[in-house]
Short mmCIF file of the C-alpha atoms (twelve columns), coordinates in Angstrom:
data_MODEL
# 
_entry.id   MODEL 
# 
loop_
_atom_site.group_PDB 
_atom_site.id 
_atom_site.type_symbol 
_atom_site.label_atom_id 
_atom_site.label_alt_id 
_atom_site.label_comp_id 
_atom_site.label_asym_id 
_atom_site.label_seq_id 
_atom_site.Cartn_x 
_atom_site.Cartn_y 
_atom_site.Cartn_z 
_atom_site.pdbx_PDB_model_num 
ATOM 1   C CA . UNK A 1   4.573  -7.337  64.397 1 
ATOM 2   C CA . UNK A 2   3.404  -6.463  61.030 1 
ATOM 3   C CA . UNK A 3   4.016  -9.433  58.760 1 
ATOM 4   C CA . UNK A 4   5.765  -6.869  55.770 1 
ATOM 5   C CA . UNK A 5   8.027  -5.410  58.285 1 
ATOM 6   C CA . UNK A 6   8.829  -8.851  59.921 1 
ATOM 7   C CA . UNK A 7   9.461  -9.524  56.118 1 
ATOM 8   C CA . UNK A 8   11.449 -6.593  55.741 1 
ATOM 9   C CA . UNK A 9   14.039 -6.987  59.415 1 
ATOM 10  C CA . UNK A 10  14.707 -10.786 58.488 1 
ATOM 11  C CA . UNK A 11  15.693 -9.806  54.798 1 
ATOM 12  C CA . UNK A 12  18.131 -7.648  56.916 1 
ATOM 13  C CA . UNK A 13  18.963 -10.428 59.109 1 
ATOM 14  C CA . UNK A 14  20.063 -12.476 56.649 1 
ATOM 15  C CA . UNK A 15  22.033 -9.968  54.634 1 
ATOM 16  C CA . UNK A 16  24.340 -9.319  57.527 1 
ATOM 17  C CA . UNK A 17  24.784 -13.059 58.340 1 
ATOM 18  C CA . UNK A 18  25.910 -13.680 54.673 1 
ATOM 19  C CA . UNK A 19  28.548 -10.416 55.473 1 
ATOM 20  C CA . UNK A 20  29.386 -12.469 58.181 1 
ATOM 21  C CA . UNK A 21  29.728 -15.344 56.099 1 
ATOM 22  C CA . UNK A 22  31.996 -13.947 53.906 1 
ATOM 23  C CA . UNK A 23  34.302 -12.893 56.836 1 
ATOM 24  C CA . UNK A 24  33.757 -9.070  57.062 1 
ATOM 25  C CA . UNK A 25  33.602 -8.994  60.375 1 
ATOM 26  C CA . UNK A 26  36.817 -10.811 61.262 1 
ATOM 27  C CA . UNK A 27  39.007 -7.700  58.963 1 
ATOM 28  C CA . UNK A 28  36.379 -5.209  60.548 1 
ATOM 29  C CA . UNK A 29  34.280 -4.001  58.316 1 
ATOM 30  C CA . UNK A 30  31.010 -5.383  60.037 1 
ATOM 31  C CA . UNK A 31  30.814 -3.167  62.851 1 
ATOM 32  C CA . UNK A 32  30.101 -5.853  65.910 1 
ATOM 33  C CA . UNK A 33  27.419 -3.884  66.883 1 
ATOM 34  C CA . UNK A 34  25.532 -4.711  63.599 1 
ATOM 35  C CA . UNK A 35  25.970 -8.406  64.438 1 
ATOM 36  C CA . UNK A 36  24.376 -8.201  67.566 1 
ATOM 37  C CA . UNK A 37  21.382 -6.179  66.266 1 
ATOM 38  C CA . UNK A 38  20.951 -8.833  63.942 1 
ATOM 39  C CA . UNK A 39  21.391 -11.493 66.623 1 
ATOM 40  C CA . UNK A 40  18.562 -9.772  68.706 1 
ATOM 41  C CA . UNK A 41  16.275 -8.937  65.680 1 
ATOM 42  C CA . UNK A 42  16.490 -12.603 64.711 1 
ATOM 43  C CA . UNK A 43  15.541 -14.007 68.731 1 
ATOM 44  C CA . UNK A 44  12.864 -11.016 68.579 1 
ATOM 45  C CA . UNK A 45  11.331 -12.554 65.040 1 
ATOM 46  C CA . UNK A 46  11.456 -16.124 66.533 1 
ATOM 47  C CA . UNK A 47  9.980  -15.262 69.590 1 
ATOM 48  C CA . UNK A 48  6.900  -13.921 67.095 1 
ATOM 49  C CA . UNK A 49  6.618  -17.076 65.685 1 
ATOM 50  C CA . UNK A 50  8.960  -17.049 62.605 1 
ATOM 51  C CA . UNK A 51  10.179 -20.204 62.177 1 
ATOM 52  C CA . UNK A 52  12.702 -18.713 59.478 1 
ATOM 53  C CA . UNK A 53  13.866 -16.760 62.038 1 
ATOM 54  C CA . UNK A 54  14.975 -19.622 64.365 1 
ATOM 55  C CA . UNK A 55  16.789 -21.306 60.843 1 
ATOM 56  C CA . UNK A 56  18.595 -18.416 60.187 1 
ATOM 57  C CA . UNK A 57  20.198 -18.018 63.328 1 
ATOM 58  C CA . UNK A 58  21.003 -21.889 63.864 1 
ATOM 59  C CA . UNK A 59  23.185 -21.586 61.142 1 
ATOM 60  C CA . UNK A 60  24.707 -18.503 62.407 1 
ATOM 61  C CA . UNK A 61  25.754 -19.849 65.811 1 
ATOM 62  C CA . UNK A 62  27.473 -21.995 63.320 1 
ATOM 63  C CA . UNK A 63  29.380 -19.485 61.526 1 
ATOM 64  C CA . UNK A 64  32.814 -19.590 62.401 1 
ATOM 65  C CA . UNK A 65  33.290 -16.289 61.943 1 
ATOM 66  C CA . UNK A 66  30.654 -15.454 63.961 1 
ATOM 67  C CA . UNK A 67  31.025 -13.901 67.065 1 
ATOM 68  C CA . UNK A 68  28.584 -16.552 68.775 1 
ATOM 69  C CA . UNK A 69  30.011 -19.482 67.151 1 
ATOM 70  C CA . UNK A 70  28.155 -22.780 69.278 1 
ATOM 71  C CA . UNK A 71  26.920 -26.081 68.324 1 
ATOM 72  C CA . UNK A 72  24.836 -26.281 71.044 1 
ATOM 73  C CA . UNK A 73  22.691 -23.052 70.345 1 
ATOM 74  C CA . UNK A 74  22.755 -23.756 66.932 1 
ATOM 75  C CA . UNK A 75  20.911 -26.776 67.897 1 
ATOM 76  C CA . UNK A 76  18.285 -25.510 69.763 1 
ATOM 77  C CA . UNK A 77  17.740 -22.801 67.416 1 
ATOM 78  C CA . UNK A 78  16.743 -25.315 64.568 1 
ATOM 79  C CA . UNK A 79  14.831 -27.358 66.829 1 
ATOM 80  C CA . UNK A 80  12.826 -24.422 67.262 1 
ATOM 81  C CA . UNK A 81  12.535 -23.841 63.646 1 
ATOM 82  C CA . UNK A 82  11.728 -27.470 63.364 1 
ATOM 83  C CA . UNK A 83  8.751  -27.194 65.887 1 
ATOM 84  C CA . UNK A 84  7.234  -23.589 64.316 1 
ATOM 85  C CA . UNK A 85  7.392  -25.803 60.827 1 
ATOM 86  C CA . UNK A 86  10.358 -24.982 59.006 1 
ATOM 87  C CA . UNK A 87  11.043 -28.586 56.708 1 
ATOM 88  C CA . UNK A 88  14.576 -27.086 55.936 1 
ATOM 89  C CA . UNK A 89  15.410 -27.565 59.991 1 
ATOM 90  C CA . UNK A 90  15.403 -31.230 59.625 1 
ATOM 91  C CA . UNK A 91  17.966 -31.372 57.767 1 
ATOM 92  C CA . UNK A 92  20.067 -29.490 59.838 1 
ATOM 93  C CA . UNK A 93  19.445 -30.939 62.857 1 
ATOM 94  C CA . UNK A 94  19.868 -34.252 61.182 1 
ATOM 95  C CA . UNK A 95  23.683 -32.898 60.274 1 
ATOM 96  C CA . UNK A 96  23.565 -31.851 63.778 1 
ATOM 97  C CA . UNK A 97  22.805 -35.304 65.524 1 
ATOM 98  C CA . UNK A 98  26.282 -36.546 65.511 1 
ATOM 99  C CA . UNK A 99  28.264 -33.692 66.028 1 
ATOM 100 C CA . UNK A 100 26.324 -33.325 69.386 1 
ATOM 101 C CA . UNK A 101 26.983 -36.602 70.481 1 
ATOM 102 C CA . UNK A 102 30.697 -36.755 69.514 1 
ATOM 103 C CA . UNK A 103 30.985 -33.326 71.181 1 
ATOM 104 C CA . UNK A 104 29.158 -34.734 74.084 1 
ATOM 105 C CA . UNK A 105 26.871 -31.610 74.237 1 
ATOM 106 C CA . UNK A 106 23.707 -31.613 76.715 1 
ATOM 107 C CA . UNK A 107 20.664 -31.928 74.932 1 
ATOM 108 C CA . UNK A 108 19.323 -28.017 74.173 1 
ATOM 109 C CA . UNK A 109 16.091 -27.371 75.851 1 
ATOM 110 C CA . UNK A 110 13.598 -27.181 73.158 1 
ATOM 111 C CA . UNK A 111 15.053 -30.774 71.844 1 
ATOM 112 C CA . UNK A 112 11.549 -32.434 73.254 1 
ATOM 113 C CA . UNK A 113 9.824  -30.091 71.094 1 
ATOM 114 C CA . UNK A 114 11.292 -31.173 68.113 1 
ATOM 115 C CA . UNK A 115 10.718 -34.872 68.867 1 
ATOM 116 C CA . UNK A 116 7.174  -33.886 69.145 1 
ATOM 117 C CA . UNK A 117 7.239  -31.351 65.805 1 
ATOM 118 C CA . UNK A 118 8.834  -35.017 64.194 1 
ATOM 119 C CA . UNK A 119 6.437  -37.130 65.222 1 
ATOM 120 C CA . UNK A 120 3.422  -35.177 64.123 1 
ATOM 121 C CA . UNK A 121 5.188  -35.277 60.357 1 
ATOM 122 C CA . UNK A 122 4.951  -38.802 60.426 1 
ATOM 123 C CA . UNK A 123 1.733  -39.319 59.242 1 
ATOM 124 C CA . UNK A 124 2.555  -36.952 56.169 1 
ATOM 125 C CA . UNK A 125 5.854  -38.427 55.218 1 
ATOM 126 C CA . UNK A 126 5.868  -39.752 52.179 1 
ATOM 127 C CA . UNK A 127 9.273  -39.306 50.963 1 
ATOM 128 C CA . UNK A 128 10.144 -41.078 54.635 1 
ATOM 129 C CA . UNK A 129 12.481 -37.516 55.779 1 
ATOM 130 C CA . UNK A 130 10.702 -37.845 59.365 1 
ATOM 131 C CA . UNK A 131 10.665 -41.259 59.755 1 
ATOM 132 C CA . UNK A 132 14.729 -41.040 59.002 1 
ATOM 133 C CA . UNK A 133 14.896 -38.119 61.566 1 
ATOM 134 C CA . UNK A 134 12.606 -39.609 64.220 1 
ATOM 135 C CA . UNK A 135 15.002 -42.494 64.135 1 
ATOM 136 C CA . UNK A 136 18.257 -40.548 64.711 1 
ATOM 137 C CA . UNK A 137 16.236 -39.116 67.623 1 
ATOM 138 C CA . UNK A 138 15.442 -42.281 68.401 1 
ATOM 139 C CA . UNK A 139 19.135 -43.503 68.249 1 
ATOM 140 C CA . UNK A 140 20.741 -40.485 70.008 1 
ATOM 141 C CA . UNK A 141 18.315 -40.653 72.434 1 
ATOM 142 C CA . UNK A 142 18.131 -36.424 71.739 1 
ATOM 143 C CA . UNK A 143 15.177 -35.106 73.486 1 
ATOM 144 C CA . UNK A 144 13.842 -38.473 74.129 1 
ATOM 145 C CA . UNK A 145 14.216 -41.848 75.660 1 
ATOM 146 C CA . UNK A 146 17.295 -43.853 73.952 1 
ATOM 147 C CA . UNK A 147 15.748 -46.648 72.148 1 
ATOM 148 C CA . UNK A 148 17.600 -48.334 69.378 1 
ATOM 149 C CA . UNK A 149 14.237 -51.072 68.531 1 
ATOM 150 C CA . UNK A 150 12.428 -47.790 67.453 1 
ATOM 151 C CA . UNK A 151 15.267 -46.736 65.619 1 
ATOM 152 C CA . UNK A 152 15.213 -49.685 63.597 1 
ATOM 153 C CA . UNK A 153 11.503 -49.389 62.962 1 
ATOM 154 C CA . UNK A 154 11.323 -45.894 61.992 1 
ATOM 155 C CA . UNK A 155 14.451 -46.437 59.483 1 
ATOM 156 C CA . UNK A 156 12.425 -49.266 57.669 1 
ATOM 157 C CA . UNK A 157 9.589  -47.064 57.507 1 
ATOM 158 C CA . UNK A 158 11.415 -44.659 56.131 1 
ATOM 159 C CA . UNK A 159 13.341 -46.975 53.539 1 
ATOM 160 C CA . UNK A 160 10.266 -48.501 52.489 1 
ATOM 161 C CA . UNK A 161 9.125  -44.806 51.487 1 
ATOM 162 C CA . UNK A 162 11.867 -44.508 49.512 1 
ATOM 163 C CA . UNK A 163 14.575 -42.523 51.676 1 
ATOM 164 C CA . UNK A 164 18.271 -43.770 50.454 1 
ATOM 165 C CA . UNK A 165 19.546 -42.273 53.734 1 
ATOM 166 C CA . UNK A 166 17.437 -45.073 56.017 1 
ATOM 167 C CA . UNK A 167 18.040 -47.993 53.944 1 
ATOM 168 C CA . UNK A 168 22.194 -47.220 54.509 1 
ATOM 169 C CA . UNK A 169 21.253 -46.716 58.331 1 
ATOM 170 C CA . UNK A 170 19.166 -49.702 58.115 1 
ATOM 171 C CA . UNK A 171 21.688 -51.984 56.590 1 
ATOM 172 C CA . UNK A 172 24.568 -50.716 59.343 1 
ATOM 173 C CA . UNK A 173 21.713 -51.832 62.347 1 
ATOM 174 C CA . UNK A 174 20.787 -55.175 60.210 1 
ATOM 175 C CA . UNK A 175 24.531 -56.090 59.873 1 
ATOM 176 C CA . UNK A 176 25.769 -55.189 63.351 1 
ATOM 177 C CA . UNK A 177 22.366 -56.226 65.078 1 
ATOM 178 C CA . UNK A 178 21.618 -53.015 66.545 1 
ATOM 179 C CA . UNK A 179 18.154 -52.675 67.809 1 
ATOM 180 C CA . UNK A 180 17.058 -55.472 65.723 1 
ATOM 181 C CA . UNK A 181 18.176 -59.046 64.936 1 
ATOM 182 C CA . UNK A 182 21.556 -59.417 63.068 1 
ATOM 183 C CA . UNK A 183 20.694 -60.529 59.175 1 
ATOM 184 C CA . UNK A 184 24.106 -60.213 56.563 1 
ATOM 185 C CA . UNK A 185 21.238 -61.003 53.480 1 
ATOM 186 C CA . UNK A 186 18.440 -58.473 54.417 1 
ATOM 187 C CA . UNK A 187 21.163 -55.731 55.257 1 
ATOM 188 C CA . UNK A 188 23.415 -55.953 51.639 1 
ATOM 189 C CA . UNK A 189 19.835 -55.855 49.976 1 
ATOM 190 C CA . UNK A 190 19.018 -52.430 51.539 1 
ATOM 191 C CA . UNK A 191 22.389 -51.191 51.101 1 
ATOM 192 C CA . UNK A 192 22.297 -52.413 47.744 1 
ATOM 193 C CA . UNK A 193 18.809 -50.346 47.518 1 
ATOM 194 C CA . UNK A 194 20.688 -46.972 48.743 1 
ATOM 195 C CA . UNK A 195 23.154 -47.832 46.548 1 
ATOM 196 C CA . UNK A 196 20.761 -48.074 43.279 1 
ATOM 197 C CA . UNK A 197 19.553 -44.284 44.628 1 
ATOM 198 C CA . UNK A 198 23.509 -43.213 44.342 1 
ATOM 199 C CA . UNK A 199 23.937 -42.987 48.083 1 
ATOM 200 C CA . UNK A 200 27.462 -42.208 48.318 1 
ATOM 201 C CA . UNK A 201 28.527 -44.392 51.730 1 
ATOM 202 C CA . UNK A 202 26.344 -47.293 50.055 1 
ATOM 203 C CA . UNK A 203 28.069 -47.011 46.764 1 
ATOM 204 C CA . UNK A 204 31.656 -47.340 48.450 1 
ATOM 205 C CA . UNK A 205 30.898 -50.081 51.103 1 
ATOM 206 C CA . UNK A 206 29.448 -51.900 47.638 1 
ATOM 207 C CA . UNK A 207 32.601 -51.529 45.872 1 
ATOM 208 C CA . UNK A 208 34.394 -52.585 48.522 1 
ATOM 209 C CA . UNK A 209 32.125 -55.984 48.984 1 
ATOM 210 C CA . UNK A 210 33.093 -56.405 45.051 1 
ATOM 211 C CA . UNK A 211 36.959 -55.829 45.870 1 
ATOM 212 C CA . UNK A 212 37.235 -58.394 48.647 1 
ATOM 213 C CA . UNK A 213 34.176 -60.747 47.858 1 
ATOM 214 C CA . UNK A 214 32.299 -59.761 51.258 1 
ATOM 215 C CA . UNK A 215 28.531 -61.091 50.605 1 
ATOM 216 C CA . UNK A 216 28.983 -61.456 47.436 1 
ATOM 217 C CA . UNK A 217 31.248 -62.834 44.261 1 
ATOM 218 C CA . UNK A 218 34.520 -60.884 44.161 1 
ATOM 219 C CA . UNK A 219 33.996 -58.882 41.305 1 
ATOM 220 C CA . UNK A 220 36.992 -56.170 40.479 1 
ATOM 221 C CA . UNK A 221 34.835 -54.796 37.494 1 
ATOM 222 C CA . UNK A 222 31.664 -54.539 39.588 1 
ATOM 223 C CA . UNK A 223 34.202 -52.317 42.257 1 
ATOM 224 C CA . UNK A 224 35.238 -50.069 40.045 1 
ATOM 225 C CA . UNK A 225 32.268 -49.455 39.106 1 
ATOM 226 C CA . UNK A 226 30.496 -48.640 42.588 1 
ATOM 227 C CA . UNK A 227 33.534 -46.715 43.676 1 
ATOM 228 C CA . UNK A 228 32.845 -44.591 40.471 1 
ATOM 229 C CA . UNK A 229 29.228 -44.272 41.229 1 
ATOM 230 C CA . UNK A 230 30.602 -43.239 44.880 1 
ATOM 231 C CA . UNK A 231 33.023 -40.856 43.214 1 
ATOM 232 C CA . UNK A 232 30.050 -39.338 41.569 1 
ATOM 233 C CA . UNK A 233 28.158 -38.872 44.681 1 
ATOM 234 C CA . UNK A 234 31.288 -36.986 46.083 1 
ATOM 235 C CA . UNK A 235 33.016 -39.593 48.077 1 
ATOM 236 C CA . UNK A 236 36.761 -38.712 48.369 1 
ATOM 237 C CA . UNK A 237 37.984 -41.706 49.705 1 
ATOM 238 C CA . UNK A 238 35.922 -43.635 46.857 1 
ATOM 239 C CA . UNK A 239 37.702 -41.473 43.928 1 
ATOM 240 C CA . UNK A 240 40.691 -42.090 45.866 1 
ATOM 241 C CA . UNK A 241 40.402 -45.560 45.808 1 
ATOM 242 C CA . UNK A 242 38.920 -45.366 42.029 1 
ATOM 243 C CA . UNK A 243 42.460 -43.341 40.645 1 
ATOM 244 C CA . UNK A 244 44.597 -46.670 43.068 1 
ATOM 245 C CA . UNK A 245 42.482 -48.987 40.763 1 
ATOM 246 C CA . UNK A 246 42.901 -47.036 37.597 1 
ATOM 247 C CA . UNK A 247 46.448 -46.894 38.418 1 
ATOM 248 C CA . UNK A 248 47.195 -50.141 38.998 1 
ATOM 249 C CA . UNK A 249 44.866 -51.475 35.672 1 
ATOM 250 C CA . UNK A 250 42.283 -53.557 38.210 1 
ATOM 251 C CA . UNK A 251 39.099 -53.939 36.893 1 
ATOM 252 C CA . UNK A 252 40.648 -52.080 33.926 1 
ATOM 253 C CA . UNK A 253 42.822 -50.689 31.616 1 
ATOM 254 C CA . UNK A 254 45.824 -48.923 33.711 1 
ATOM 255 C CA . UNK A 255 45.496 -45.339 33.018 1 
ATOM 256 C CA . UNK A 256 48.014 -43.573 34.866 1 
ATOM 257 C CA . UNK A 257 46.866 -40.246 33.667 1 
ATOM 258 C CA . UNK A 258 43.086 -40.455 34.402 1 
ATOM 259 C CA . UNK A 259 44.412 -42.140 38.015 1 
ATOM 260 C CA . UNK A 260 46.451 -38.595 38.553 1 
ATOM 261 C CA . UNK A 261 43.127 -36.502 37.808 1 
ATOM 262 C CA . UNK A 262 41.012 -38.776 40.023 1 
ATOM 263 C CA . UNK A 263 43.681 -38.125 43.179 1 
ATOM 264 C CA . UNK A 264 43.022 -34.379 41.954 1 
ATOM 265 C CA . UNK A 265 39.299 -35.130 42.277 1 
ATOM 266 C CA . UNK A 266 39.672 -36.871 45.672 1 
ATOM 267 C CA . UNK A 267 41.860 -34.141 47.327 1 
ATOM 268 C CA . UNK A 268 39.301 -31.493 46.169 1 
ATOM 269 C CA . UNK A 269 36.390 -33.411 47.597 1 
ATOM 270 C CA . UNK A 270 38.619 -33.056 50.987 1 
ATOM 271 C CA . UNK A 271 40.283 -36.639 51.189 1 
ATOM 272 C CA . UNK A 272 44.034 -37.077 52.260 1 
ATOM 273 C CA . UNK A 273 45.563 -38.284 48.833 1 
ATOM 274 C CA . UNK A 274 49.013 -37.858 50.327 1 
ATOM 275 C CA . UNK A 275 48.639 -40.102 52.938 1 
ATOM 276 C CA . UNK A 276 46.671 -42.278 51.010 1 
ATOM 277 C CA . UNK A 277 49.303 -42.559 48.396 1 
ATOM 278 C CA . UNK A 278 51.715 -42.383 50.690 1 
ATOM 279 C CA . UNK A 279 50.074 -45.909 51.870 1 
ATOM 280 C CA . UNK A 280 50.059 -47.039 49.013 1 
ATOM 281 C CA . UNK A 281 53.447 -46.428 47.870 1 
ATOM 282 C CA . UNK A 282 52.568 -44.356 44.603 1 
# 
């Protein structure tokens, strides 16, 4: 195919999946048979070779307004992307990874090439993305063999080259002794280290080691200020916890107003304040 006009049909592609987005189809405006051309345009640009292609349906199939709405196509879809070379498919199919496995969904069946796409970026990672992938693989055991040692070495790689996401899953495997041997001291330091990098899980679990002394000197100052750094980040149950503190004047000055526009915050960033609250008793 001529590379203008593939140009040209996944321009198209894409401008009826973000119709779809938007929800024309569902109050009928998007006749279906224009979502099924672009269904078969995108599988006929994919099977050419355009990785693009592959991405654009993935996230598609997991539209759900779609009219092919499935997690596991969507998976295989962005494996394939992954193994023609599109970077943007590993972090999809990094999202992916646990929704598959809570969902108990077969691995798709381009999964091994993926695993192979990952491996061959790991002797160009230096911002450690594929070492932090190949270890999910690794940990999933998603188009390979299950193996939670390798896991534990690909996540240091990766959090030695920087990558906040590895050092958080590095300090859960360090302080739960999965695939490696169990070490309190070596994992606070690398959650401390995703922390520094404004990871949003680190930052919370931090201010929550301040608020009860876990690992380290109760500190109710040093809390509220990694739940705020959390709250930054755009963890709701952080800013929910952040307003309780506020509220109650721990760690400093009670400021029932500001406390009322941090629940706001939390609720918008998807957290149940009411039950929370509720909880709570405020």
């Amino acid at each position: 195919m001529d590379r203008e006009l593939a140009r040209l049909r996944l321009a198209q592609c894409e401008e009826t999946r973000g119709r779809v987005l938007r929800g024309d189809g569902v109050i009928g405006i998007l006749p279906v048979d224009e979502i099924e051309q672009m269904v078969a345009n995108y599988r006929a640009l994919g099977d050419a070779g355009m990785a693009d292609a592959w991405l654009g349906l993935a996230r598609y199939h997991l539209d759900d307004n779609g009219l092919h709405t499935s997690l596991a196509d969507a998976a295989d879809c962005a494996c394939r992307a992954l193994a023609l070379g599109a970077d943007d498919a590993r972090a999809l199919l990094t999202r992916l990874l646990p929704a598959l496995r809570s969902a108990e969904v077969d691995d798709p069946p381009h999964a091994p090439d993926a695993n192979s796409a990952v491996e061959a970026a790991l002797a160009r990672d230096d911002d450690g993305s594929a070492h932090y992938l190949a270890g999910l693989l690794a940990f999933h055991g998603f188009g390979r063999t299950k193996d939670l040692a390798a896991c534990a070495r690909l996540h240091e790689a990766a959090a030695k080259r920087g990558n906040a996401d590895a050092m958080f899953e590095l300090y859960v495997l360090l302080s739960t002794g999965t695939g490696v041997a169990k070490d309190e001291a070596a994992a606070l330091s690398w959650c401390r280290a995703a922390g520094e990098r404004d990871h949003a899980r680190a930052c919370y679990n931090l201010g929550a080691f301040y608020a009860t002394g876990r690992g380290v000197a109760q500190d109710d100052a040093a809390a509220l200020r990694w739940y705020e750094r959390a709250s930054n980040a755009g963890h709701g149950r952080a800013t929910a916890t952040l307003a309780y503190l506020v509220h109650s004047g721990t760690g400093c000055a009670a400021d029932p107003d500001r406390a009322e526009t941090l629940f706001e915050l939390a609720a918008e960033q998807g957290f149940d304040v009411e039950s929370f609250r509720e909880q709570l008793g405020i």
